[in-house]
LUMTOR-838678 format. One record per residue (C-alpha): z, y, x. Coordinates in pm, whole numbers, plus 50000, padded with zeros to 5 digits. Each point is the difference from the previous one (the first is absolute). Layout:
BEGIN
ZYX/...
//
This chain:
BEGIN
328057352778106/497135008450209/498665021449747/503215019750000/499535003150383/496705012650001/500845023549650/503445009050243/497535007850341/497625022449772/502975020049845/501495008150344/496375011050168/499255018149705/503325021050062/499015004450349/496575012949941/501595021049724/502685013450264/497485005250257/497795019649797/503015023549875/501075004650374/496445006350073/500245031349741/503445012249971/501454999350412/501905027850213/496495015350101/498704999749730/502835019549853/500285023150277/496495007849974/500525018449672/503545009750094/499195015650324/496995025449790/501945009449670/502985011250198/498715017950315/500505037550066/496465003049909/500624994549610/502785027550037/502714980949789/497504999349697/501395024749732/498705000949704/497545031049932/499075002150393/496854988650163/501914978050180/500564976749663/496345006749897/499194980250398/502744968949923/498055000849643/496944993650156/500904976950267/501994977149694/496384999549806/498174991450311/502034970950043/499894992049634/495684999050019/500384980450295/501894976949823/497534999949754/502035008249728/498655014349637/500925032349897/502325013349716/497724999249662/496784994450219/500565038050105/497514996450306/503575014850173/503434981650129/501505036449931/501835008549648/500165036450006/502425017449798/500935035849963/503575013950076/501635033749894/501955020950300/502395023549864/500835031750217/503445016549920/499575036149869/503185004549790/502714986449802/503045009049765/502334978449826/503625006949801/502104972349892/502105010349697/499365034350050/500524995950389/497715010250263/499014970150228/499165006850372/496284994150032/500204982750303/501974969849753/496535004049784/497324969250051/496915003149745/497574968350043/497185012849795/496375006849999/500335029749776/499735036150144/502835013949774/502204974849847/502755019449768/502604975149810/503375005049784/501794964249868/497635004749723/496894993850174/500094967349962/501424985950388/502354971149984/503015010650192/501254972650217/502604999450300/499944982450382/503534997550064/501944997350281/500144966150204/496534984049844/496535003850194/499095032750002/496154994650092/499484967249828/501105021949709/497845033450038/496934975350036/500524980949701/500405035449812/496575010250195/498494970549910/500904992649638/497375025149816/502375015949804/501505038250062/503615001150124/502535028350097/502254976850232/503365009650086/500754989550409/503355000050077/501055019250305/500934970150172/496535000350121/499485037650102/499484990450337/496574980449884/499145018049730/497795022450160/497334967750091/499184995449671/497555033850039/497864969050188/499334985449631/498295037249960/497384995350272/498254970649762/499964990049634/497594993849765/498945022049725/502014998149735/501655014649656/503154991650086/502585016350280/502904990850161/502765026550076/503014990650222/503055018750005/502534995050254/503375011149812/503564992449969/500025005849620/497824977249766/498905030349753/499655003949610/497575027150020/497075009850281/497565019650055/497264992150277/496855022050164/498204991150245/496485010650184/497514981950292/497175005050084/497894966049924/497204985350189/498074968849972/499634971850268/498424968250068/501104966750097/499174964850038/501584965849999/497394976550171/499354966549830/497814965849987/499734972549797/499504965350053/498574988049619/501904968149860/498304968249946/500824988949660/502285022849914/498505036750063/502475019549790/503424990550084/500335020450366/502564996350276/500625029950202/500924999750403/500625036150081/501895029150223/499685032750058/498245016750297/501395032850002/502565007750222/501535035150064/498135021350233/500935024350290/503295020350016/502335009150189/502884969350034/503225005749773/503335005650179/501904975350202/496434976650010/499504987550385/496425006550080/497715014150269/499565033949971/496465001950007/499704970849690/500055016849688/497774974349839/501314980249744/497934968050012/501354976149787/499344966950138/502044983749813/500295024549692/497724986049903/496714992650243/502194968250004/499174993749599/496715010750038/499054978150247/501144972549870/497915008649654/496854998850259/501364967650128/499914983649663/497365013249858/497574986650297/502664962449972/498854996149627/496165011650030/499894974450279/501384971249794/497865015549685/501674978649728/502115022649839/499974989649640/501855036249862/498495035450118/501665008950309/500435041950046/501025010450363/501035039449975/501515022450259/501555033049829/499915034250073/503205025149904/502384973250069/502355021350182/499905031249750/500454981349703/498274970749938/497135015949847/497004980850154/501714964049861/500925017049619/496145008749995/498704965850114/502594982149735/499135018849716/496804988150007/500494962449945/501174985749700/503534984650089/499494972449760/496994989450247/501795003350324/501754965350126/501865012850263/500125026650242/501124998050386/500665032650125/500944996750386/501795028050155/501415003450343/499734964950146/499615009350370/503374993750080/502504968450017/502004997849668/503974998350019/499464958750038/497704999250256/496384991550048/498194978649755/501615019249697/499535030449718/501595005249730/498385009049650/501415029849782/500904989449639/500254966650118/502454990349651/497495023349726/497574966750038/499024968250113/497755011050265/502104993650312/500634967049895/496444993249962/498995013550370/503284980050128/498664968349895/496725003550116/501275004750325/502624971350020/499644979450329/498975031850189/502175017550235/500295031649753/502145017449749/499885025249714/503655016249930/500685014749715/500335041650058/503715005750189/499805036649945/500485003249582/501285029050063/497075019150112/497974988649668/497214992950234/498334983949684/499515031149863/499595021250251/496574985850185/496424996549845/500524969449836/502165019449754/497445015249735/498614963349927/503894986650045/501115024949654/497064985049837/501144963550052/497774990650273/501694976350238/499195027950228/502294995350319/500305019750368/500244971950305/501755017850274/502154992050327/501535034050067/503525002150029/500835030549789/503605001750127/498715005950390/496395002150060/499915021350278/496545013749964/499715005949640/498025037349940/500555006450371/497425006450243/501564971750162/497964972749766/497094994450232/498234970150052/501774990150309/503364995749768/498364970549796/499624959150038/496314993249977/501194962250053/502435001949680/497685021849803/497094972650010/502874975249899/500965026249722/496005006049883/499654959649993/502754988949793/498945026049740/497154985650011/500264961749984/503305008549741/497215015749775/497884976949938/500824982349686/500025035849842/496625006350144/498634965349914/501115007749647/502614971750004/503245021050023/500665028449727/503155019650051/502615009749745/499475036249933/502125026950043/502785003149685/498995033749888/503035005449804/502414992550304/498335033350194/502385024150130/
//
């Protein structure tokens, strides 16, 4: 019995010392801290392909050599630079069965000057029909590789015009995308289109904390850092006048920070036994171009698990002390952070909004199609977040109190998959839709 005691007395102050020292590196001020920098007017909301990313870039890295994190391949650099293709609109023609098309319902995503096509060119033809999710559905088209002429019906003229954003960034690439918006589903087609094409550069900004004993099976904490810049606020948005920035505090400085967060959490307990990777993505917000780059460069059969934390600045719809995790039912994952968290005050939900496809639709979802138990952890309520892409979502909107609650339980819940002890169930690759 008294060995029990004394076994029972060094459990509990080992707990306590292993609270304190979490408290000691994941708290409000902490949190704030990083908060407070990534979103002020300063970093001018962050777009991608502005100076103002290039700054948030390099304040990310610095944090990452303090941290004393390795770099990506022993680059001597925390930044993975990448080159994107910006497509300027010149001109464009298209007939449908022998039909002219109004140019204005003519979308080319390509990285080719002059892109001429028939149905004989070899484009699968493919439809987004009315009452499904129009953008989850353009981006998997984007994203897929393969050429498309896509047929949108007009149930979504009043948005069709944003998808001209996909044009601003995409990789360079043989294959083209060509959307349509049309009331008739066509037999025959004929499709011209010119831009002018010009190369940029990006970078996603990532350290790595090398695993133990088992160096090449990886586990990814990640967000994305770009947000969506300065403009003019759309109609019917309450704001001040003079604030046309569009910081982004929670979209996603929120994610990012906590990727700082746990990146300094495990280099301070230094025993991870799998090869942690803490990324913050670029291009987020104009197609998820910096997170596709960073995922195709891992082989998915070597990547464990993948926590991709997006917009956790705010109280979920139960409350403090819970997030929920997209694609909680494609594997085992939840379960696994659930458990390792039973006795605590916290809870992960499984994603309320299935409707939204959020699975799909953040940076976890390259790694996701490639059965990587690759999953967002998020606490925005889709159906009313009030200061979602407005230039409302400052800093002062967010819970630095619930976000260091958020940051911790992501952390503690992960560590059988960083210890090597949990493996998720991977992604059934034939259930993708």
């Amino acid at each position: 019995m008294k060995k029990s005691i004394v076994v029972a007395i060094f459990s509990v102050l080992g707990f306590s010392v292993f609270a304190q020292d979490i408290n000691n590196i994941i708290n409000a001020k902490e949190v704030e801290r990083i908060e407070k920098i990534l979103s002020a007017d300063d970093m001018q909301g962050r777009r991608a392909f502005t100076p103002a990313a290039d700054k948030a870039a390099a304040f990310i890295a610095e944090e990452f050599k303090k941290t004393g994190l390795a770099t990506l391949n022993t680059t001597g650099t925390y930044l993975q630079s990448f080159a994107m293709i910006k497509a300027k609109f010149i001109s464009a023609t298209c007939t449908f069965d022998g039909a002219a098309v109004d140019t204005k319902n003519v979308i080319a995503i390509t990285s080719k000057p002059q892109l001429s096509i028939t149905e004989n060119s070899g484009f699968q033809k493919v439809q987004i029909a009315a009452g499904t999710n129009f953008f989850g559905e353009a981006r998997k088209y984007i994203q897929s590789g393969k050429s498309y002429v896509v047929v949108v019906d007009t149930a979504f003229a009043k948005n069709f015009g944003r998808l001209t954003g996909f044009k601003n960034a995409m990789f360079k690439a043989e294959t083209s995308v060509v959307f349509v918006l049309s009331a008739t589903n066509p037999t025959s087609f004929s499709i011209e289109a010119k831009h002018e094409i010009t190369e940029q550069k990006l970078a996603n900004v990532v350290g790595i904390l090398p695993g133990k004993s088992k160096p090449t099976e990886y586990v990814i904490f990640s967000g994305h850092y770009d947000h969506l810049g300065v403009g003019s606020p759309r109609e019917g948005e309450k704001h001040d006048d003079k604030d046309s920035i569009y910081n982004g505090a929670n979209d996603d400085a929120a994610g990012t920070t906590a990727v700082i967060m746990l990146a300094k959490y495990y280099k301070a307990l230094n025993n991870n036994q799998r090869t942690l990777v803490f990324a913050a993505f670029t291009a987020e917000e104009v197609g998820g171009f910096g997170a596709q780059y960073f995922s195709k460069q891992f082989n998915p059969n070597q990547v464990m698990a993948m926590f991709n934390i997006e917009m956790i600045g705010t109280e979920s719809k139960w409350g403090t002390n819970s997030a929920y995790i997209t694609g909680f039912e494609k594997t085992d994952m939840g379960k696994i952070l659930q458990a390792n968290l039973q006795g605590s005050a916290f809870t992960f939900y499984p994603d309320p909004y299935t409707k939204e496809n959020l699975f799909y639709r953040s940076d976890n979802a390259t790694l996701a199609r490639l059965g990587v138990p690759a999953h967002t952890i998020s606490t925005s309520k889709m159906d009313s977040e009030p200061n979602y892409h407005k230039v409302s979502d400052e800093i002062g909107t967010l819970d630095m109190n619930n976000m260091a609650e958020i940051i911790k339980a992501i952390a503690v819940s992960a560590k059988g998959i960083v210890a090597g002890k949990d493996t998720p169930s991977r992604v059934d690759t034939k259930s993708l839709n």
